[in-house]
C-alpha positions in Angstrom: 115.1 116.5 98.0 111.9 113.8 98.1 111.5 112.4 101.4 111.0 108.7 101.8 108.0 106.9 102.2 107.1 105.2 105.6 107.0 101.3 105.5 108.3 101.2 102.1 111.2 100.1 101.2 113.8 102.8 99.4 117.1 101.9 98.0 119.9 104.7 96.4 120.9 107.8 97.8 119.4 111.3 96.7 117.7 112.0 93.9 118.5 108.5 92.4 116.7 106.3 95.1 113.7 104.4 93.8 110.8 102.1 95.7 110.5 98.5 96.2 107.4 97.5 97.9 106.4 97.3 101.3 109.0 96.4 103.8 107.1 93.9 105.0 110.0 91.9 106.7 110.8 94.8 108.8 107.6 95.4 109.7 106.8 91.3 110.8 110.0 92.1 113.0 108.2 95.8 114.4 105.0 92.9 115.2 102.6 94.4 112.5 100.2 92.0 111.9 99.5 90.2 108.5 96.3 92.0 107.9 98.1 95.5 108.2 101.1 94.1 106.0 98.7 92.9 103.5 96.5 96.2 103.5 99.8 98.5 103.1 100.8 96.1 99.7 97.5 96.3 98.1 97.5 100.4 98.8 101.0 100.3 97.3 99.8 98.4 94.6 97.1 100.7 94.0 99.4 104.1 94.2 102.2 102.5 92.6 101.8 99.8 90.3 98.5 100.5 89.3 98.3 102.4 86.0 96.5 105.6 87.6 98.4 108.8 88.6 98.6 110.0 91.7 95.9 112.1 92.8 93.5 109.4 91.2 95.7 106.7 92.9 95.2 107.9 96.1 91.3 109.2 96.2 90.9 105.0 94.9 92.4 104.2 98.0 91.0 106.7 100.5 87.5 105.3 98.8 88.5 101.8 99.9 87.5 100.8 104.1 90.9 99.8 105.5 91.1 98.4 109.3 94.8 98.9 109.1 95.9 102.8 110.3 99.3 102.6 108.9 97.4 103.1 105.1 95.8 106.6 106.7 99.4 107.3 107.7 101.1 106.7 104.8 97.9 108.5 102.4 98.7 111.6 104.6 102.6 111.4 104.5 102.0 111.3 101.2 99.6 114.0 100.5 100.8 116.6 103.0 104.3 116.3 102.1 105.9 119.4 99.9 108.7 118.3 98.8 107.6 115.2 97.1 108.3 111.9 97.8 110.6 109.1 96.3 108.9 107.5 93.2 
């Protein structure tokens, strides 16, 4: 079963559950700061929304110089995981 993203938001149960974004309401409430919540939607952007596939999606944003370490985190959830992850 794919495993959920961190600090994105997943709705549905199983193999039905999709992505919305960055949960960027939960995350003001965790106090991460604008910059980092801003950071995490333009590397979602890039990975999701963006009309390159993965792989390409994410050596784009491992290219990019992020100050936030929550898009690090989420690149390496995201490329160590086996099962997959929720699309």
């Amino acid at each position: 079963m794919p495993l959920a993203l961190p600090f994105i938001k997943t709705v549905g149960e199983r193999n039905q559950a999709k992505i919305y974004g960055i949960n960027s309401i939960g995350l003001q409430r965790k106090g991460f700061s604008e910059q980092c919540i801003r950071e995490l939607k333009q590397a979602y952007r890039i990975c999701f929304r963006s009309k390159l596939n993965t792989g390409d999606a994410l050596l784009k944003i491992k290219e990019t110089q992020w100050s936030a370490p929550e898009v690090s985190t989420l690149v390496e959830f995201m490329e160590s995981s086996e099962r997959g992850f929720i699309r």
